[in-house]
C-alpha angles and dihedrals in degrees: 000000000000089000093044089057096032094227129168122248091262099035072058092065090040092063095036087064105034103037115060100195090064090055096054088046086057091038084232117157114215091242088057117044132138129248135239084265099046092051083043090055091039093051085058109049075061094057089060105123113288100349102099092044083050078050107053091036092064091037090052087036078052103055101024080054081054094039108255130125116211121232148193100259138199126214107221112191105223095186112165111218133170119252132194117252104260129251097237093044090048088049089047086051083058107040086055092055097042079053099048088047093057094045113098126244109244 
């Protein structure tokens, strides 16, 4: 995960703890979650020669077997947050009705 969304070690941490999907990719639970050291020393024990390239070979035999292509992703927060009306949508609102007022019946 941390090599499809190109985050940092501790960028890493941060989404373990913050994305539940990834944790239940991982099969992580929230009480028990890595640090930013032990990703790090995880990370390289996958850059020994030649086991992180064994690695993504069976994961990619894996998908493209299931269909699936793997892909360099991006994480996008959708978090949804209240906002005050704006000023120049609240003034649009007046100058409507001011204009409407002034328009005569027919």
């Amino acid at each position: 995960m941390q090599l499809l969304y190109n985050l940092s070690d501790l960028a890493m941490e941060d989404a373990l703890y913050e994305i539940e999907s990834m944790r239940h990719f991982a099969d992580l639970r929230l009480d028990r979650l890595p640090d930013e050291t032990a990703i790090l020393n995880f990370r390289h024990l996958l850059e020994q020669p030649s086991l992180g390239k064994v690695l993504v070979k069976e994961v990619n035999k894996h998908l493209e077997k299931n269909g699936l292509i793997l892909r360099e992703g991006r994480i996008v927060d959708a978090t949804i947050i209240s906002a005050s009306e704006s000023r120049k949508a609240s003034m649009d609102c007046y100058s409507f009705r001011i204009l409407s007022a002034a328009l005569p019946a027919f």
